[in-house]
KEGUMAR-709123 format. One record per residue: residue in three letters; x, y, z of N, C-alpha, C, O in turn. Coordinates in nm, 3 decimals, padded with zeros to 5 digits. Example, Ala and Ser with C-alpha at 12.3 -4.5 7.8 and 13.67 -1.06 7.14 Angstrom:
! KEGUMAR-709123
  aa  n.east n.north    n.up ca.east ca.north   ca.up  c.east c.north    c.up  o.east o.north    o.up
 ala  01.319 -00.569  00.780  01.230  -00.450  00.780  01.320 -00.330  00.780  01.424 -00.332  00.846
 ser  01.285 -00.225  00.708  01.367  -00.106  00.714  01.290  00.003  00.787  01.341  00.114  00.804
//
This chain:
! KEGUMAR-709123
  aa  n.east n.north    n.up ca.east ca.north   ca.up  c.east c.north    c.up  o.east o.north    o.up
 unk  14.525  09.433  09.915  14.467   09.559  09.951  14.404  09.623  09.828  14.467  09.623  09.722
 unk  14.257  09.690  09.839  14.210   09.740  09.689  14.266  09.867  09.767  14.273  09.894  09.887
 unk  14.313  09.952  09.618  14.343   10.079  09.610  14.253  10.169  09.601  14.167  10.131  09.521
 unk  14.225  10.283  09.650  14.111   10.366  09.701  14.058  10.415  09.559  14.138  10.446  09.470
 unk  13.941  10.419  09.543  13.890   10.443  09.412  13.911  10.608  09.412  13.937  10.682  09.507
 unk  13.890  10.638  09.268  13.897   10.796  09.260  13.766  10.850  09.118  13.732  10.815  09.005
 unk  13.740  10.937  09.208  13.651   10.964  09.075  13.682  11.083  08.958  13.745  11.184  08.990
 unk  13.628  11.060  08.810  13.686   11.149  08.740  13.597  11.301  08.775  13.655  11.409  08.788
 unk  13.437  11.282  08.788  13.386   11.408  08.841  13.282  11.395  08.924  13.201  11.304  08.907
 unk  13.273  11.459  08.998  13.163   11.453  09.101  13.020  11.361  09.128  12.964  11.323  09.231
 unk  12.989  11.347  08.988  12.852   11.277  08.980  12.895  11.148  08.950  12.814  11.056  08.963
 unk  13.017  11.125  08.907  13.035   10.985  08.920  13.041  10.874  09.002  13.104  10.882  09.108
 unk  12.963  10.733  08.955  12.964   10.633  09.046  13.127  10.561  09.086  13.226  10.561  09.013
 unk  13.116  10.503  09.220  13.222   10.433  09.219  13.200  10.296  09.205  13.097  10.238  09.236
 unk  13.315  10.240  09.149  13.288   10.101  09.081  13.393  10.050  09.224  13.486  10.107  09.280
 unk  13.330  09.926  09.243  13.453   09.864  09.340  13.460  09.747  09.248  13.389  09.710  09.154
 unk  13.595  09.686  09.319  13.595   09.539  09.228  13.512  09.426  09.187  13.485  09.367  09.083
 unk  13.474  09.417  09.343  13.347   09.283  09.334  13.227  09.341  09.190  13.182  09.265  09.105
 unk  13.200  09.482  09.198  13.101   09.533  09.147  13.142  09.498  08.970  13.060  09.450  08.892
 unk  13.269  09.531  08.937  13.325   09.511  08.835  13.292  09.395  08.772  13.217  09.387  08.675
 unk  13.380  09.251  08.858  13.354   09.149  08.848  13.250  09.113  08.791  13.250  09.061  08.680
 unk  13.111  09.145  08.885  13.002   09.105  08.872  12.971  09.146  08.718  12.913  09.050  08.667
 unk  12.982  09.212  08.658  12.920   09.310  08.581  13.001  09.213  08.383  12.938  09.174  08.284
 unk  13.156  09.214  08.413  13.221   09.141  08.327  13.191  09.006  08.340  13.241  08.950  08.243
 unk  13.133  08.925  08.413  13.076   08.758  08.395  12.939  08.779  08.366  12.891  08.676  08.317
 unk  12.857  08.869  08.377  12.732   08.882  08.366  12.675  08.798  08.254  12.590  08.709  08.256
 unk  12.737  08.846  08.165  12.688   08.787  08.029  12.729  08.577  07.997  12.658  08.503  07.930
 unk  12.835  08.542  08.056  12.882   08.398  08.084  12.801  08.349  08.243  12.820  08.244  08.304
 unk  12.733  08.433  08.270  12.617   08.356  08.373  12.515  08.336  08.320  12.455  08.230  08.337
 unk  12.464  08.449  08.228  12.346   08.436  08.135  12.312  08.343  08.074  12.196  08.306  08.054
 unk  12.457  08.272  08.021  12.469   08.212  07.898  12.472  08.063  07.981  12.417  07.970  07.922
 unk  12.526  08.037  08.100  12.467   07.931  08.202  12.377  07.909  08.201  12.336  07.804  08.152
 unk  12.319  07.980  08.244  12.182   07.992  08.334  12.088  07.912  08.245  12.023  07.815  08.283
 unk  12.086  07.965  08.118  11.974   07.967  07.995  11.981  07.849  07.923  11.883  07.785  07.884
 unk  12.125  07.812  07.900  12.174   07.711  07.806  12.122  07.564  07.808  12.137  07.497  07.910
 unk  12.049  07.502  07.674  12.003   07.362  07.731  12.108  07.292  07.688  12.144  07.279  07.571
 unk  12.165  07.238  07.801  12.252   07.138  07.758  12.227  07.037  07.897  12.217  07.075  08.013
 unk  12.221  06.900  07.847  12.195   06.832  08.013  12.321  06.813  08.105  12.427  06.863  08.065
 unk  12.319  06.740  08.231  12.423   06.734  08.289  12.397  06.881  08.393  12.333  06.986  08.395
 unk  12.510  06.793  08.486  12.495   06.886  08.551  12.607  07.032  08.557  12.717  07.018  08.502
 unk  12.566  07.205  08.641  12.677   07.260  08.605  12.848  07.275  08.619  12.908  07.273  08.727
 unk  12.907  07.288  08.491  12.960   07.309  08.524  13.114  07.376  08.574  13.140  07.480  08.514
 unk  13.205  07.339  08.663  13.261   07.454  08.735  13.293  07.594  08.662  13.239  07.679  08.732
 unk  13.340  07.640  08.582  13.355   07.747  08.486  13.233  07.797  08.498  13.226  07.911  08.546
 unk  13.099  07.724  08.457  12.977   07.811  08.469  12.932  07.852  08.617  12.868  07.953  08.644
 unk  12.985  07.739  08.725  12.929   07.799  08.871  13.013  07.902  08.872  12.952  08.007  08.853
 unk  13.132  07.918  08.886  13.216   08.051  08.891  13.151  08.138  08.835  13.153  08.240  08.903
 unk  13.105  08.147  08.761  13.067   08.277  08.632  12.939  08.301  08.717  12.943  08.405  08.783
 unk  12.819  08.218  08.731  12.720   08.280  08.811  12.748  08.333  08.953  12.686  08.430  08.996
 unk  12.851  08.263  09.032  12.909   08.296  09.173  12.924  08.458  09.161  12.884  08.547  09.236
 unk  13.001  08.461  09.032  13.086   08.562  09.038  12.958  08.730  08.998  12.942  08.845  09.039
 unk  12.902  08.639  08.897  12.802   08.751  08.883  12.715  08.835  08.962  12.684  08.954  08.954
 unk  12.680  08.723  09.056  12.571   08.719  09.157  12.655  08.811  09.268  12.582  08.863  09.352
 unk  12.763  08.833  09.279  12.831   08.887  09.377  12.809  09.048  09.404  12.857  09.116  09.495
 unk  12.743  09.079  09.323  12.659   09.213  09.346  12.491  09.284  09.331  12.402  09.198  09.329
 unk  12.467  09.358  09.326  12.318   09.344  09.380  12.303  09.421  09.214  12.192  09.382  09.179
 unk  12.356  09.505  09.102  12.296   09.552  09.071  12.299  09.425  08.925  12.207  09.419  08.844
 unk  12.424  09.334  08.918  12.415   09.269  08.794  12.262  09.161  08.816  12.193  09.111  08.728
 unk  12.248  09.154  08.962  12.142   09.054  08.970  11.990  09.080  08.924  11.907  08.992  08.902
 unk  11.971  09.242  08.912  11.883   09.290  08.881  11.854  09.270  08.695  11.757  09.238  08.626
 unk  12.003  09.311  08.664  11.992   09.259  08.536  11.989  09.158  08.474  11.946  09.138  08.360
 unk  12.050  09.063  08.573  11.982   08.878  08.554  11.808  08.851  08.529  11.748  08.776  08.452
 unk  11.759  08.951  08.636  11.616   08.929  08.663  11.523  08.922  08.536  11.441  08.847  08.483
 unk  11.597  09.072  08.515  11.514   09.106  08.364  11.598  09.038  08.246  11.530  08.936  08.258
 unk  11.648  09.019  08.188  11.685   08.892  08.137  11.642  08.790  08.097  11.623  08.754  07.981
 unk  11.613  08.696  08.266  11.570   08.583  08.272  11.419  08.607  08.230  11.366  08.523  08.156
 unk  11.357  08.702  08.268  11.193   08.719  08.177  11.170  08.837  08.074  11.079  08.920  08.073
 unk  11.267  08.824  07.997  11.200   08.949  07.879  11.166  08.826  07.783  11.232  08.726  07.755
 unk  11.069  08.859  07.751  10.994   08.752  07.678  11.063  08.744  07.545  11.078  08.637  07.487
 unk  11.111  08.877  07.488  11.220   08.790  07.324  11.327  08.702  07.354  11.396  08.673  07.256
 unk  11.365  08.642  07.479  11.460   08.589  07.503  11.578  08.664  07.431  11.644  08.593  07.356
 unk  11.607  08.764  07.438  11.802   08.805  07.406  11.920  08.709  07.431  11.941  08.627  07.520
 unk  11.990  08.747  07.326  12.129   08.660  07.350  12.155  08.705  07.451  12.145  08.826  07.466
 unk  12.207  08.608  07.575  12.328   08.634  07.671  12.447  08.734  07.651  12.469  08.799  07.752
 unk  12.519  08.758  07.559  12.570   08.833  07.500  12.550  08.980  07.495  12.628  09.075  07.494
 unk  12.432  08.968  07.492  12.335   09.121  07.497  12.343  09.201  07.646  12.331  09.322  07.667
 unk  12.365  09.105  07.728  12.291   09.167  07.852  12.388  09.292  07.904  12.510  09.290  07.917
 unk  12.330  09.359  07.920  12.437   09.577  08.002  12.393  09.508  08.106  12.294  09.436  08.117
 unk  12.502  09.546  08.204  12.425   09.575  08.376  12.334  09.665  08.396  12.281  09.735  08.310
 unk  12.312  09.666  08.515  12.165   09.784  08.563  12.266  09.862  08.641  12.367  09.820  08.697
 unk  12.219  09.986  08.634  12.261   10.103  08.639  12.172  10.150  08.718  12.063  10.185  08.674
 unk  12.213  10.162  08.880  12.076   10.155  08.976  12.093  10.373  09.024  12.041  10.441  09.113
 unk  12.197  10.408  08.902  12.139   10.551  08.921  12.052  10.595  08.768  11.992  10.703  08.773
 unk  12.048  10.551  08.694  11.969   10.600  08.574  11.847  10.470  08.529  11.741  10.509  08.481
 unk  11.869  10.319  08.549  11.782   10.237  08.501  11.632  10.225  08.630  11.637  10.246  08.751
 unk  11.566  10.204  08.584  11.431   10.184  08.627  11.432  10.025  08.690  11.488  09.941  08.619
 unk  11.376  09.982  08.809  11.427   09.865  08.819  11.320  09.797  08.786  11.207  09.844  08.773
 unk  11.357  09.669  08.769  11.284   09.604  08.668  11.155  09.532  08.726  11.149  09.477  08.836
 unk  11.044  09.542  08.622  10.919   09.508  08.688  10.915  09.371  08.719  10.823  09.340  08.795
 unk  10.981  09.292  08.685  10.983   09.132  08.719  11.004  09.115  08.883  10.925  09.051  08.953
 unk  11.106  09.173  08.925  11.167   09.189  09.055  11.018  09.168  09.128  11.006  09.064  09.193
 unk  10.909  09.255  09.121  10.783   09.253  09.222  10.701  09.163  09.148  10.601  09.132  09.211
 unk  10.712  09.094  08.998  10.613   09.021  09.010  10.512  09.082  08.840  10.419  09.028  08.779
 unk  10.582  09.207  08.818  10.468   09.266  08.735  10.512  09.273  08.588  10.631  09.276  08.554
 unk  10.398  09.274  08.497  10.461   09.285  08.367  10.417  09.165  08.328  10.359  09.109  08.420
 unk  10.422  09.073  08.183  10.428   08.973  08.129  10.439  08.856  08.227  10.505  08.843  08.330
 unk  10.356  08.775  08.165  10.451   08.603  08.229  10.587  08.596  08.189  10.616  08.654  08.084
 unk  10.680  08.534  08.255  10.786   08.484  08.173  10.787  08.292  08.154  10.726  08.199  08.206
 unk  10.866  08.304  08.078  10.854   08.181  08.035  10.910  08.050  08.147  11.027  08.045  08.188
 unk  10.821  07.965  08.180  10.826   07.917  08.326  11.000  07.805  08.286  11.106  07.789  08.347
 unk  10.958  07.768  08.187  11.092   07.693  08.177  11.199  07.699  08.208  11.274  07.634  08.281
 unk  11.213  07.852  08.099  11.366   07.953  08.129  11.363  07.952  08.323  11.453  07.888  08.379
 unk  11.285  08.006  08.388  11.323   08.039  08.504  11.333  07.942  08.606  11.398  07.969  08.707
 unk  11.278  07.833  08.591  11.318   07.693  08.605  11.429  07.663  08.664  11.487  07.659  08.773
 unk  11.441  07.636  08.513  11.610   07.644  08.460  11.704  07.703  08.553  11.750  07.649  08.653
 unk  11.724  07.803  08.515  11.781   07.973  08.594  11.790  07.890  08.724  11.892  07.837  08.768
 unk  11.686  07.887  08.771  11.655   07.895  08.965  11.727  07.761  09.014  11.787  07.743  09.120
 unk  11.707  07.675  08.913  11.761   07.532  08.974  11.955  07.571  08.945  12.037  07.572  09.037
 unk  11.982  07.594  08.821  12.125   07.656  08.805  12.199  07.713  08.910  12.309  07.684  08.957
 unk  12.077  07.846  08.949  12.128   07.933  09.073  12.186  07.845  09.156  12.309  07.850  09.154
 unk  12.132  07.755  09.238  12.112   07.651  09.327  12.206  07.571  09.333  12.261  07.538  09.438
 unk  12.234  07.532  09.220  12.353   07.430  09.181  12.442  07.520  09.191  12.534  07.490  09.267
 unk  12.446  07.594  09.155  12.596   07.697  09.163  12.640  07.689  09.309  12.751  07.647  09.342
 unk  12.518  07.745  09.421  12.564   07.769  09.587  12.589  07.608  09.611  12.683  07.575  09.684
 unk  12.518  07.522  09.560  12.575   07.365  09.626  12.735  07.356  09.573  12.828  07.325  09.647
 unk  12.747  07.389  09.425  12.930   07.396  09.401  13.004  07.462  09.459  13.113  07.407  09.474
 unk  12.993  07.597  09.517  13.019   07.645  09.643  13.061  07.587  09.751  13.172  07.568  09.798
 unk  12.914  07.554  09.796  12.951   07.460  09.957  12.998  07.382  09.981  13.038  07.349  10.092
 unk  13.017  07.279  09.795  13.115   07.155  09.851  13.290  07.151  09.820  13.379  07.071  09.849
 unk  13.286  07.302  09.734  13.394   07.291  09.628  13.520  07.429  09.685  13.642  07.418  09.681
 unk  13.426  07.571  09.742  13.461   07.667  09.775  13.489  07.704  09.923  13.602  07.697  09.973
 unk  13.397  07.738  09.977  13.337   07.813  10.087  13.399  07.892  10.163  13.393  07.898  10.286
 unk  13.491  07.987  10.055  13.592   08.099  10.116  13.479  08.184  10.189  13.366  08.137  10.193
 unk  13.499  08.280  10.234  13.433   08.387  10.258  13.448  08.539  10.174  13.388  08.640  10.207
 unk  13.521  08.531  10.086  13.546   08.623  09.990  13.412  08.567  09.896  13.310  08.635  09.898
 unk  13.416  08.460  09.829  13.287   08.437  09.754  13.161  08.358  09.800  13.086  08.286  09.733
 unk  13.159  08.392  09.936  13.015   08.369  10.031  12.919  08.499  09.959  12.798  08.477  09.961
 unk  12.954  08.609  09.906  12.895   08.754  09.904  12.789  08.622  09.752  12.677  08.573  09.767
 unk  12.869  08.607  09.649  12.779   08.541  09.542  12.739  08.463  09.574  12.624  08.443  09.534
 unk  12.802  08.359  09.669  12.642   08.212  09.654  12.542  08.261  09.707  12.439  08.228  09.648
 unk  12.521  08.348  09.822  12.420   08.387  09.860  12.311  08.426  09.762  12.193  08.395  09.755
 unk  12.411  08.529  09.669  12.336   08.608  09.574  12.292  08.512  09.452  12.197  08.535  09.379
 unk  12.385  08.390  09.443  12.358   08.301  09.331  12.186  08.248  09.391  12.086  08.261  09.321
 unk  12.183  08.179  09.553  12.101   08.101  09.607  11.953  08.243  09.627  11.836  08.204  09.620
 unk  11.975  08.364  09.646  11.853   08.464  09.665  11.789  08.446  09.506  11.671  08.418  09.484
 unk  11.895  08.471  09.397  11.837   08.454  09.266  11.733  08.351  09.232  11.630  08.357  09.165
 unk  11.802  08.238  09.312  11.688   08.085  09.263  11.575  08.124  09.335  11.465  08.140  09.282
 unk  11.605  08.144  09.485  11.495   08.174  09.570  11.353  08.328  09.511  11.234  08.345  09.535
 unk  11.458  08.404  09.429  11.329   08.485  09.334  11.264  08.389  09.264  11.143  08.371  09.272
 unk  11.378  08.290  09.159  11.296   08.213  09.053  11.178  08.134  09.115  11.071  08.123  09.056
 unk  11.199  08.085  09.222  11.050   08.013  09.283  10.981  08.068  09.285  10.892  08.039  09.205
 unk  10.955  08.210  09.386  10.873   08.278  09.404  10.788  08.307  09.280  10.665  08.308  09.289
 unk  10.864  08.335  09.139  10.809   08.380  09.054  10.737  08.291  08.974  10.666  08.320  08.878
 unk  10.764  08.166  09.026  10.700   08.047  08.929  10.573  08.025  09.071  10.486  07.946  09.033
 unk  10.554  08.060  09.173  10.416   08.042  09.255  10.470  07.911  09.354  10.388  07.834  09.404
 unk  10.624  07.894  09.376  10.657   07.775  09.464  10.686  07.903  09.598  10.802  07.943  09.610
 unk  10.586  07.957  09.685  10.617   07.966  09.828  10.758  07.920  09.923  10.849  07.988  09.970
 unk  10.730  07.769  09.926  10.778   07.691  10.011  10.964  07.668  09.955  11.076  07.672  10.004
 unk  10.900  07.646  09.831  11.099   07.642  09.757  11.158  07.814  09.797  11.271  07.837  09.840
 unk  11.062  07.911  09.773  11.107   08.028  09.766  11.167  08.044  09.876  11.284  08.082  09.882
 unk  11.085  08.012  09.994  11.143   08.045  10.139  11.275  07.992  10.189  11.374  08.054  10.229
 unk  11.246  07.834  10.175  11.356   07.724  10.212  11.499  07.791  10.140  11.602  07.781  10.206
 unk  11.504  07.870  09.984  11.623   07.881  09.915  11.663  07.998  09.981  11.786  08.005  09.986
 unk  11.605  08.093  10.035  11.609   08.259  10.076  11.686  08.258  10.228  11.785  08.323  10.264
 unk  11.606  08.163  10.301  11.654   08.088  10.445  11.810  08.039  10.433  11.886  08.093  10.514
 unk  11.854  07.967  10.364  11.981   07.978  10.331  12.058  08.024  10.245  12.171  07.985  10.217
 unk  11.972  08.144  10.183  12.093   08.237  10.110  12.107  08.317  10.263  12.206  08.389  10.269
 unk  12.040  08.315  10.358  12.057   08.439  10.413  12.156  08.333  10.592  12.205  08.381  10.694
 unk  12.147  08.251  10.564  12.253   08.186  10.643  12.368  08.194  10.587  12.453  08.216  10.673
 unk  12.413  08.187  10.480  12.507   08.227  10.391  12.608  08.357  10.399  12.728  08.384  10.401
 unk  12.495  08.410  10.404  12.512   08.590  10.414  12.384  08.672  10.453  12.285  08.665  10.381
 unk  12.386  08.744  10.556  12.284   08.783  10.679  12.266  08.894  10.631  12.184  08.944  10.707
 unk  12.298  08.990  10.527  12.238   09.056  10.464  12.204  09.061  10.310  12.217  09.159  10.236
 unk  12.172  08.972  10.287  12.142   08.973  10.125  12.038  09.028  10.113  11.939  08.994  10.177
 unk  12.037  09.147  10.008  11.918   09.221  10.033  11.778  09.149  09.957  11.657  09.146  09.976
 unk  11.866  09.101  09.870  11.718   08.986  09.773  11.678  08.931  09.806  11.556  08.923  09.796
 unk  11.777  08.822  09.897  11.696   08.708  09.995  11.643  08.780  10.105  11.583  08.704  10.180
 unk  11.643  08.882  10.138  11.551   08.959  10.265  11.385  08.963  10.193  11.279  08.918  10.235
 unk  11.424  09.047  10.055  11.283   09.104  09.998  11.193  08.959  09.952  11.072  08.942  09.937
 unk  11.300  08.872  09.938  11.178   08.739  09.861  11.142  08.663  10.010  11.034  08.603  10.010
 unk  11.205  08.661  10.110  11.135   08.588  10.244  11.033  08.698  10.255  10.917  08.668  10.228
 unk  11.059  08.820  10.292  10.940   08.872  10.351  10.815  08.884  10.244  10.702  08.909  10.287
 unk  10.836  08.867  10.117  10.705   08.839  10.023  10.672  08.711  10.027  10.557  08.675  10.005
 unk  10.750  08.644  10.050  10.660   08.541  10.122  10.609  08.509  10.261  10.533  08.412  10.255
 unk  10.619  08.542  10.346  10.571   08.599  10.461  10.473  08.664  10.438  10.368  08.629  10.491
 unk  10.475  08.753  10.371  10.394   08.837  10.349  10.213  08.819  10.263  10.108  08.884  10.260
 unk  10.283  08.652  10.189  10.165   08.601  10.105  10.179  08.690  09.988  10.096  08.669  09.901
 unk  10.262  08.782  09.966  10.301   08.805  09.826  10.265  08.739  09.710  10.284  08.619  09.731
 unk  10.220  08.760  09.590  10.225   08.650  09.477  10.261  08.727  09.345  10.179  08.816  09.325
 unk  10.357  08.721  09.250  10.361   08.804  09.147  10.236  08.837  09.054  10.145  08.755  09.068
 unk  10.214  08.924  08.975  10.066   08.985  08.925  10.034  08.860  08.779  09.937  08.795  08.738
 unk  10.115  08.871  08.757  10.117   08.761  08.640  10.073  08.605  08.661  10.047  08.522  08.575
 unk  10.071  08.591  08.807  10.039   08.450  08.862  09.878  08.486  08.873  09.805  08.395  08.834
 unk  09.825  08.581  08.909  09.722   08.661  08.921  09.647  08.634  08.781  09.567  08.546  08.815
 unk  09.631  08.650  08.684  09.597   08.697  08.536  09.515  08.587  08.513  09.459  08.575  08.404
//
């Protein structure tokens, strides 16, 4: 049973656990995600992205992350703070290229993480992250100009979990014929 949160003053956010979670692996998903090492991932690192991905606002801070062009240490990364941070221009597409490799990378990782999931997990307590692990990859396509990967990965983040709000926004931009601005340039 989680114990009912309490706040210290009025304007404060409430943190729930999953949210927590997400927020303390953030930086050991990063460090997944990014890392060249060959082979495939693993389990310690699928956990860590599972776990990250398990909320909507650390994923935002994955996003930007995965394309700020100085590449930052993993180490570096704060969560997003979806009452004071600005959300990040990558999310729609805008701003800089990012570096196609890194997100590559990232998107295929994501991916691998929900397949360690499906063959290794498939509680329903951490259905909330593969989804969110599998919407993440399904951005990384989109953002590299793969449509068809974007859709196919979004389609089953959202069989996964029927409301993922990421995998909602990256199917319907693609539906939509969406293309990020940077693919544009």
């Amino acid at each position: 049973m989680i114990p009912v949160t309490s706040r210290t003053s009025p304007e404060a956010a409430v943190r729930y656990p999953r949210e927590i979670a997400a927020a303390v692996t953030l930086p050991a998903a990063c460090a997944a995600l990014v890392t060249h090492r060959p082979g495939p991932l693993l389990a310690r690192e699928a956990i860590a992205v599972l776990t990250a991905c398990g909320a909507l606002a650390p994923r935002l801070a994955l996003l930007a992350f995965l394309t700020a062009r100085d590449r930052p240490d993993p180490r570096s990364v704060v969560p997003f703070d979806p009452f004071h941070d600005p959300t990040p221009p990558a999310l729609h597409g805008a701003g800089p290229e990012p570096d196609r490799d890194r997100v590559r990378t990232a998107g295929d990782r994501c991916a691998a993480a929900w397949q360690w999931w499906r063959a290794e997990d498939r509680s329903a307590d951490t259905a909330v992250g593969a989804a969110g692990a599998l919407a993440t990859a399904s951005w990384c396509a989109w953002a590299l100009g793969s449509g068809a990967r974007a859709e196919t990965r979004a389609r089953y983040a959202l069989e996964t979990r029927s409301d993922d709000p990421l995998a909602g926004l990256v199917l319907r931009s693609v539906r939509a014929g969406s293309a990020p601005a940077w693919e544009r340039r």
